[in-house]
DRENDO-1510 file (C-alpha; in Angstrom, 1 decimal, always signed):
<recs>
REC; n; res; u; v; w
REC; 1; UNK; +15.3; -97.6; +106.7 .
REC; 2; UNK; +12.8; -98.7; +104.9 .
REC; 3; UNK; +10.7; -100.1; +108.2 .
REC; 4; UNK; +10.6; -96.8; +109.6 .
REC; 5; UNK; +9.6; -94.5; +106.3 .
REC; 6; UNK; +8.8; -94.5; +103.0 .
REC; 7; UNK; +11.5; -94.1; +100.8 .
REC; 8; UNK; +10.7; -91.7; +98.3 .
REC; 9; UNK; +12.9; -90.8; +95.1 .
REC; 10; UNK; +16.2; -92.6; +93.6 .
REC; 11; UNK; +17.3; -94.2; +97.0 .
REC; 12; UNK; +18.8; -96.8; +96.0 .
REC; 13; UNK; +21.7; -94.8; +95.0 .
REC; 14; UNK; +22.8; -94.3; +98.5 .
REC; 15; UNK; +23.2; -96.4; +101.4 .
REC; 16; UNK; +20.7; -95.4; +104.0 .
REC; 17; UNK; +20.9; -98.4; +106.0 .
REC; 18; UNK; +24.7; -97.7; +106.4 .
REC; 19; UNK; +23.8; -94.0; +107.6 .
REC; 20; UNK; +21.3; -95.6; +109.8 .
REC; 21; UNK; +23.0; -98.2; +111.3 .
REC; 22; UNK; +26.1; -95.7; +112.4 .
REC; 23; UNK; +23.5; -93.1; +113.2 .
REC; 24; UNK; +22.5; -95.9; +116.1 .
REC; 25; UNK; +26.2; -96.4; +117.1 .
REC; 26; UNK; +26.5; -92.9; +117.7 .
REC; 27; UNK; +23.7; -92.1; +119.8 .
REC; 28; UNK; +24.2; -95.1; +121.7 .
REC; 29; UNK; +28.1; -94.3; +121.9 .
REC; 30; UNK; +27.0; -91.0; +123.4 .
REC; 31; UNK; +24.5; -92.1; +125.8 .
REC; 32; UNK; +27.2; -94.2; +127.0 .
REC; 33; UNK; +29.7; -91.7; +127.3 .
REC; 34; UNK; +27.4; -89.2; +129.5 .
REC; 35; UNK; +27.3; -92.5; +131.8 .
REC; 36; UNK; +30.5; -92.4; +132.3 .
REC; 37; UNK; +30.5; -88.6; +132.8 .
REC; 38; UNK; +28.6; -88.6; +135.2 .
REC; 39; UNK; +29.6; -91.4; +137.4 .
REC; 40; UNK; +33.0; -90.9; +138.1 .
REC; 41; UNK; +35.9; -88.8; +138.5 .
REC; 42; UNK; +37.0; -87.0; +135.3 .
REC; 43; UNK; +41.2; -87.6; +134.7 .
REC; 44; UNK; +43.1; -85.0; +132.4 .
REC; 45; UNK; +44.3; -85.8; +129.2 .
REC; 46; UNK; +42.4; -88.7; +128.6 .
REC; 47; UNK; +39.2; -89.6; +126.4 .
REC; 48; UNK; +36.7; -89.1; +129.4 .
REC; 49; UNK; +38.3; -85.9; +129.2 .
REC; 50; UNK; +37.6; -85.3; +125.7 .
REC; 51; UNK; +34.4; -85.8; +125.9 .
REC; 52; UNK; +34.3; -84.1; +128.7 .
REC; 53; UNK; +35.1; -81.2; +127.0 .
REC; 54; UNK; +32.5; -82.0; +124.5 .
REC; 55; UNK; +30.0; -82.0; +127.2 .
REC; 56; UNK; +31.3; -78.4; +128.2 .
REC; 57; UNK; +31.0; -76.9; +124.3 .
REC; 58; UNK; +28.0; -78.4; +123.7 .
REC; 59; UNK; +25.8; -78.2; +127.1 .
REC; 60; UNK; +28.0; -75.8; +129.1 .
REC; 61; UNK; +28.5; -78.2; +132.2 .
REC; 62; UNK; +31.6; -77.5; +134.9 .
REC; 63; UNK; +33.9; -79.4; +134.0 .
REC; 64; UNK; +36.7; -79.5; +137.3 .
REC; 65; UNK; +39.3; -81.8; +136.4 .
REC; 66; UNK; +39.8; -85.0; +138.9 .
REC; 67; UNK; +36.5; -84.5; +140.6 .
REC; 68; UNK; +33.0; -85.8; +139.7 .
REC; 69; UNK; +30.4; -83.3; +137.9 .
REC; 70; UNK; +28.4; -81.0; +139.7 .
REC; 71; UNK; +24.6; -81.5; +140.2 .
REC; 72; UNK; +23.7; -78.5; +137.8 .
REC; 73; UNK; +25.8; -80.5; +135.2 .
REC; 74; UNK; +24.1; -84.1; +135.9 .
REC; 75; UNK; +21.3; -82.3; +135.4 .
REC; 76; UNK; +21.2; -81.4; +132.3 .
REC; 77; UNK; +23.3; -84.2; +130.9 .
REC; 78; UNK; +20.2; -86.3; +132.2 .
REC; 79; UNK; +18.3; -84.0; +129.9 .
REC; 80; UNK; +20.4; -85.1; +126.9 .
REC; 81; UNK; +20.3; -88.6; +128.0 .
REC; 82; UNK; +16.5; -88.4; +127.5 .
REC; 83; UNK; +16.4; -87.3; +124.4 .
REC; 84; UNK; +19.0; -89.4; +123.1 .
REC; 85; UNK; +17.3; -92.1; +124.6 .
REC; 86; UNK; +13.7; -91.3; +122.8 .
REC; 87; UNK; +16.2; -90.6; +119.6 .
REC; 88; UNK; +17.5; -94.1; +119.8 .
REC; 89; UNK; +13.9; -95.6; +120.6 .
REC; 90; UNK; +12.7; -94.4; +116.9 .
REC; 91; UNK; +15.3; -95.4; +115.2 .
REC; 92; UNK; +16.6; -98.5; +116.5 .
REC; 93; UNK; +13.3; -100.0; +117.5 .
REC; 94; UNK; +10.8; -97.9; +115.2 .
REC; 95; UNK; +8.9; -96.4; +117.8 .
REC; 96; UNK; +6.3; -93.3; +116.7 .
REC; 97; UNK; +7.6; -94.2; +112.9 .
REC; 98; UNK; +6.4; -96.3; +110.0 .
REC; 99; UNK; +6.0; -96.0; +106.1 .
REC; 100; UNK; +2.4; -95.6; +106.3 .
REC; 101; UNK; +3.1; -92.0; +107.6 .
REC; 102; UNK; +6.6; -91.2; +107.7 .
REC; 103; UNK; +8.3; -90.0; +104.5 .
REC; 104; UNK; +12.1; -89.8; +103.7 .
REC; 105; UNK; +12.7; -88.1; +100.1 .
REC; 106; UNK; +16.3; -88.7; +99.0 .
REC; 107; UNK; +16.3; -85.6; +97.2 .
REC; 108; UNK; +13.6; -83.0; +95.6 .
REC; 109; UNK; +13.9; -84.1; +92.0 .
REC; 110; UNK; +10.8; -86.3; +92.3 .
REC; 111; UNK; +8.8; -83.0; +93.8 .
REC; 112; UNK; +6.6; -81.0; +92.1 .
REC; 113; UNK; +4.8; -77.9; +92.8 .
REC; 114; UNK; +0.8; -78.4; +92.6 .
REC; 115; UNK; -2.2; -76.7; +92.3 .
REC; 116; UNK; -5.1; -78.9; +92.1 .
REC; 117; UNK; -7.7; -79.8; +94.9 .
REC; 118; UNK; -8.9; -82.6; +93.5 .
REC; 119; UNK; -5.5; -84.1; +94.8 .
REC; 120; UNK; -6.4; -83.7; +98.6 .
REC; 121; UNK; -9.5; -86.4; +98.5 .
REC; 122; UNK; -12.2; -86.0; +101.4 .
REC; 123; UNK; -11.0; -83.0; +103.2 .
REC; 124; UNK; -11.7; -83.2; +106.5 .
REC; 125; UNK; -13.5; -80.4; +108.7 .
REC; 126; UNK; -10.7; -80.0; +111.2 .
REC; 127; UNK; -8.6; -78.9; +108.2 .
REC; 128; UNK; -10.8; -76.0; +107.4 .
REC; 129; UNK; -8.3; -73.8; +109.3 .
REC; 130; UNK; -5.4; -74.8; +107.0 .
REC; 131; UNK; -6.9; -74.8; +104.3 .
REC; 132; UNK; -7.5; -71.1; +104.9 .
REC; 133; UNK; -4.0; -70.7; +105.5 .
REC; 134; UNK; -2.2; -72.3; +102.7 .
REC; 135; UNK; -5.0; -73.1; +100.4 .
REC; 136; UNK; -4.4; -76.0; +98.2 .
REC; 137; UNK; -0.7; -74.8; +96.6 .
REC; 138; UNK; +1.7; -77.6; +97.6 .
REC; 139; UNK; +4.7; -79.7; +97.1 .
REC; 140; UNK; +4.1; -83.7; +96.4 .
REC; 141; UNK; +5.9; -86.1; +95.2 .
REC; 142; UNK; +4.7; -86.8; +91.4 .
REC; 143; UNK; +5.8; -91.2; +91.7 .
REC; 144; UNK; +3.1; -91.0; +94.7 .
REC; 145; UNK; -0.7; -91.3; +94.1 .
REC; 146; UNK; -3.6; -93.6; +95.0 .
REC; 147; UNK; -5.8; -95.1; +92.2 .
REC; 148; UNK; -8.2; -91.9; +92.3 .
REC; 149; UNK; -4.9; -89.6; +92.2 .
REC; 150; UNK; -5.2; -88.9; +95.7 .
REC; 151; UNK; -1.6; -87.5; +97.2 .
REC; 152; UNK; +0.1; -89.2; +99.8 .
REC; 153; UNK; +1.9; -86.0; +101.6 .
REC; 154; UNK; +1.8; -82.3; +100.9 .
REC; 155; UNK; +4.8; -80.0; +102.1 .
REC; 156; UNK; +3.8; -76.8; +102.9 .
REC; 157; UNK; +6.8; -74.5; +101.7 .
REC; 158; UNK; +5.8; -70.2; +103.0 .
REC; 159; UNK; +8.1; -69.3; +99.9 .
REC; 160; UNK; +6.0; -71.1; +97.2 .
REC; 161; UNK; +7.5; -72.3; +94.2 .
REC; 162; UNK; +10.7; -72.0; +94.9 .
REC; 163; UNK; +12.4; -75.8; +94.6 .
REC; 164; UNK; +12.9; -77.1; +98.2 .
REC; 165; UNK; +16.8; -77.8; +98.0 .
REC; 166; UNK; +17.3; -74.7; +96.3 .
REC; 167; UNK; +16.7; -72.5; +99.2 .
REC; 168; UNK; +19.2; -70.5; +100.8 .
REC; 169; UNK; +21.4; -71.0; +98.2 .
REC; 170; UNK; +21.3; -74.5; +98.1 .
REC; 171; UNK; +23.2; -75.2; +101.3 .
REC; 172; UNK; +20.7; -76.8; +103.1 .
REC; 173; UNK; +21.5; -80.8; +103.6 .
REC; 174; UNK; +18.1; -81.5; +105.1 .
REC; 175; UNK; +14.8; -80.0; +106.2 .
REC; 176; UNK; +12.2; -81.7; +108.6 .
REC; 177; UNK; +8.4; -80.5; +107.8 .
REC; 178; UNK; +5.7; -80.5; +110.4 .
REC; 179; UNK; +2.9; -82.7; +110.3 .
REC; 180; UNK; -0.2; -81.9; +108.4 .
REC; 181; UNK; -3.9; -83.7; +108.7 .
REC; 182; UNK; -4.3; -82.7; +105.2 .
REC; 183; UNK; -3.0; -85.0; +102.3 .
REC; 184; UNK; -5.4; -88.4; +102.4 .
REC; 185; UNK; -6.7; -87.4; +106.0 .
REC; 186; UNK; -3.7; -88.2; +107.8 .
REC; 187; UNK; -0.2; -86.7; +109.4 .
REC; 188; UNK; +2.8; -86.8; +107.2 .
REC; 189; UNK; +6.2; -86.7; +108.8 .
REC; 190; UNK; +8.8; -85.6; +106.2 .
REC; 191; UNK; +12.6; -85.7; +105.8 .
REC; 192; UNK; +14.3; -84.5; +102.6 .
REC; 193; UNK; +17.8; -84.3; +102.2 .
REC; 194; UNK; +19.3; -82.4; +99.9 .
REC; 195; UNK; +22.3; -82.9; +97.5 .
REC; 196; UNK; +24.4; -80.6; +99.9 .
REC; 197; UNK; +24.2; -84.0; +102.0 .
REC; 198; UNK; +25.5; -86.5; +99.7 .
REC; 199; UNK; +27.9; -84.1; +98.4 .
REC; 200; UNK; +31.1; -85.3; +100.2 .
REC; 201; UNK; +33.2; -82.4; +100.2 .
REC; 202; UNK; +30.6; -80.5; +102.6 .
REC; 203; UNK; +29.5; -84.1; +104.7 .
REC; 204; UNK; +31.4; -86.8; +105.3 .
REC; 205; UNK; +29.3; -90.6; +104.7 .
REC; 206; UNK; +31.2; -91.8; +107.7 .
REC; 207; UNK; +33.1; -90.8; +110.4 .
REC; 208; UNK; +34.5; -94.7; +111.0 .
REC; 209; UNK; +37.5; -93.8; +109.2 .
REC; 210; UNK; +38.4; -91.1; +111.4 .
REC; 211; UNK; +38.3; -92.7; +115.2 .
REC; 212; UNK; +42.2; -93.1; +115.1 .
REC; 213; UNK; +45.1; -91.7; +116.8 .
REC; 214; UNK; +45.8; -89.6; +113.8 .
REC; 215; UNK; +44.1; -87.4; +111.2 .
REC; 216; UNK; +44.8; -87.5; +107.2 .
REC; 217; UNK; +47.5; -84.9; +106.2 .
REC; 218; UNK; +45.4; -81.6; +105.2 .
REC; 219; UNK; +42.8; -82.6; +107.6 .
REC; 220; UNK; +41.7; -80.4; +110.5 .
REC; 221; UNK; +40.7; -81.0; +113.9 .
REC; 222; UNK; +37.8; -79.0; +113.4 .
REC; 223; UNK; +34.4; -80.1; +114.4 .
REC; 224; UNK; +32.7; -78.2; +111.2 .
REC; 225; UNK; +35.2; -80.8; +108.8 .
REC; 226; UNK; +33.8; -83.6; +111.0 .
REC; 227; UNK; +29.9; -83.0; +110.0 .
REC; 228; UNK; +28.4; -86.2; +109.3 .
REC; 229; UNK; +25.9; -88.0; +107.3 .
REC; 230; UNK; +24.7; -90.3; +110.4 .
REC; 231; UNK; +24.8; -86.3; +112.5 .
REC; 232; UNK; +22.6; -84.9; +109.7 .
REC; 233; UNK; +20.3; -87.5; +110.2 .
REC; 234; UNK; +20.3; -86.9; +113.9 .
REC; 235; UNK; +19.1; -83.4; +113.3 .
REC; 236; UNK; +16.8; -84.2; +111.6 .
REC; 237; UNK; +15.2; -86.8; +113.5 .
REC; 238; UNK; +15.0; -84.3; +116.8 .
REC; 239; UNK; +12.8; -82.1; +114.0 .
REC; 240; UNK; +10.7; -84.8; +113.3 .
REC; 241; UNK; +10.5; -86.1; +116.8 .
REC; 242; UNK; +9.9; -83.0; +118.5 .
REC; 243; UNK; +8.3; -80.9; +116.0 .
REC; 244; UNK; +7.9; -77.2; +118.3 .
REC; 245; UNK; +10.7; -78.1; +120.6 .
REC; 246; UNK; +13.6; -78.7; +118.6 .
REC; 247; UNK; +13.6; -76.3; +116.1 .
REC; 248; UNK; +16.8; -74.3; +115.1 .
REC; 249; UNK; +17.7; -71.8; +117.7 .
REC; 250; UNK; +18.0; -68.1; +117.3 .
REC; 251; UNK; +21.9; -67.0; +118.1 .
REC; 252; UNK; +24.0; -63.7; +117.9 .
REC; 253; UNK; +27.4; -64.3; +116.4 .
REC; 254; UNK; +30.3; -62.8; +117.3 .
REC; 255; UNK; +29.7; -60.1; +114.8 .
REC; 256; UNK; +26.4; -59.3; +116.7 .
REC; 257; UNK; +24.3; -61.1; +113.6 .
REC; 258; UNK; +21.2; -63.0; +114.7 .
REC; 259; UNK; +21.4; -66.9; +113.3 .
REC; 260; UNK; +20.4; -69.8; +113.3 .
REC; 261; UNK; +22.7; -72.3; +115.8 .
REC; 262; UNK; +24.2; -74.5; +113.5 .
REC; 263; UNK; +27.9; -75.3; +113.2 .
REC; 264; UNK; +30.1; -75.4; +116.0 .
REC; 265; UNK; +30.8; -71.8; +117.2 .
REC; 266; UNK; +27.4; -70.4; +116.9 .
REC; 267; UNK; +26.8; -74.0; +119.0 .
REC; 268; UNK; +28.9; -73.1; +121.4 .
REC; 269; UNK; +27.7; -69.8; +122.1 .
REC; 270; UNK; +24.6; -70.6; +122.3 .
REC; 271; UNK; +25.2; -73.0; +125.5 .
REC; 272; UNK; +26.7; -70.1; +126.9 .
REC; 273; UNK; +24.1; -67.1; +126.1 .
REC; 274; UNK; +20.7; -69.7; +126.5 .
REC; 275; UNK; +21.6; -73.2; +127.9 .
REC; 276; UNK; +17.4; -74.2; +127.4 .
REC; 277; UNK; +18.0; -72.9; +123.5 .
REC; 278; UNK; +21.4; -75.4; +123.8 .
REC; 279; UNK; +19.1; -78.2; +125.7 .
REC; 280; UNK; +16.3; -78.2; +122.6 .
REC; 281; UNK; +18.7; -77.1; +119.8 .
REC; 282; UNK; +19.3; -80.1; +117.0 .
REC; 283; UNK; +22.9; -79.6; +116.1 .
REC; 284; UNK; +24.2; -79.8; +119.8 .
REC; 285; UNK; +22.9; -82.6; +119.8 .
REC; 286; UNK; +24.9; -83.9; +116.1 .
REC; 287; UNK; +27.8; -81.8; +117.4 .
REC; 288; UNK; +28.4; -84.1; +120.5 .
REC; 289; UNK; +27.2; -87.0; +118.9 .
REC; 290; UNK; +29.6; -86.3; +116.6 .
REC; 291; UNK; +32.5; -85.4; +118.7 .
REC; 292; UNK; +31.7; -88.8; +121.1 .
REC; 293; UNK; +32.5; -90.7; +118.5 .
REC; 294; UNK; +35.7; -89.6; +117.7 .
REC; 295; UNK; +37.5; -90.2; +120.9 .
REC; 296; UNK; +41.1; -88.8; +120.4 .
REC; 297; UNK; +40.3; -85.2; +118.5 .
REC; 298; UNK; +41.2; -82.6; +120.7 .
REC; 299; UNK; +38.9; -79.8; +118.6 .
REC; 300; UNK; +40.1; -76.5; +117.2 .
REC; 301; UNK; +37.4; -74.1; +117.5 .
REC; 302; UNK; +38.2; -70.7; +115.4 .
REC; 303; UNK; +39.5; -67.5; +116.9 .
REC; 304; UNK; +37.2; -65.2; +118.3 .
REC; 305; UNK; +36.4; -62.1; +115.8 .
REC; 306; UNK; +38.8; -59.0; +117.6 .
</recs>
């Protein structure tokens, strides 16, 4: 990890290169798995049918068991392909990342709030716009300054001072923030993950241990009890990636309450009510990532509200 950002905060606690390094498997594992989608004749009850059925959730393609996938269905699978492919690109080979601007805090506990102008250094005329906008009210990290205490990213929060990780009730794993020309004159790509990622009753560290033939007793073959440290990373890497395309889709549930698509149901709805929102949406993405990886689950998705 430490070739493609700057690690910022206590992480050496965790094993980043671990996530990384399965992140890779599973985007190549699914890139491999559209190839074989889309090149041959799809048997029931067998893993090409599985993730056939993945393909179906998460990108609503016609599956027709026996018989080879529709052009419609290539089509956007070739979509995903891409994307995956660019995905894989980054973080395999570094491509459009680097710790001179690319930041990855391990959590917000080495953030602070800050109010000082001084901080910003030369600010550049393009920024006079942005400056306008947010004025100088930012988060930083406090360990990161050059010898004239010149910040080395600012985070823009539109809620202020409230702690990052602490939004929305603290259930956020990870945000992604858009690139600003402000802090020392350059773009900043950021990734914080929250403790709602490390904590291992909402995100599991790997998924390895679940690619059998059989699930622990008390586990579900739920996609949503499968959501994965590698995945989060996924998602997040579309945000930075793709900054305006890939942000987190507007959905109605089944309630009729607008959302944000994350999760599997509100996932799968959205490849049936927009299939471009499904196409540029980051947890469709994690979601058949996810499910590609683990070959024999036969996912549960919950009952439709009557």
């Amino acid at each position: 990890m430490a070739n493609l950002f700057t690690l910022v905060g206590p992480c050496n606690t965790y094993d980043l290169d671990s996530m990384l390094g399965e992140a890779i498997n599973m985007v190549t594992n699914a890139q491999t798995q559209i190839g074989a989608l889309t090149s041959g004749a799809i048997l029931p009850f067998t893993t090409k049918a599985r993730i056939a059925n993945n393909a179906q959730n998460m990108f609503n393609t016609n599956t027709q068991w026996k018989r080879v996938l529709d052009s419609p269905s290539r089509a956007k699978l070739d979509q995903v392909t891409g994307i995956y492919g660019n995905l894989l690109n980054a973080i395999q080979n570094g491509a459009n990342l680097g710790p001179a601007t690319n930041f990855f805090i391990c959590t917000d506990q080495t953030l602070e709030y800050v109010n000082d102008p001084s901080m910003f250094g030369p600010i550049p005329g393009t920024s006079d716009d942005e400056m306008a906008l947010y004025g100088t009210s930012v988060w930083t990290d406090k360990t990161l300054r050059d010898a004239n205490g010149v910040i080395e990213f600012a985070i823009y929060p539109m809620v202020g001072k409230t702690p990052l990780c602490s939004q929305n009730g603290g259930s956020l794993a990870g945000q992604t923030f858009k690139p600003t020309p402000l802090a020392v004159n350059k773009p900043s790509n950021i990734i914080l993950f929250c403790p709602a990622a490390w904590d291992t009753t909402r995100v599991k560290t790997s998924l390895v241990p679940y690619q059998g033939n059989y699930f622990k007793p008390g586990d579900k073959a739920s996609p949503d009890d499968y959501r994965s440290l590698p995945g989060t990373f996924i998602h997040e890497m579309l945000h930075l990636l793709y900054p305006f395309q890939f942000e987190d889709k507007d959905v109605t549930d089944r309630s009729g309450f607008v959302k944000k698509a994350y999760n599997f149901d509100l996932c799968f709805d959205l490849a049936r009510s927009n299939i471009d929102y499904a196409l540029n949406n980051p947890d469709n993405y994690r979601i058949f990532a996810e499910g590609c990886f683990l070959p024999n689950v036969r996912w549960m998705a919950a009952a439709p509200a009557s």
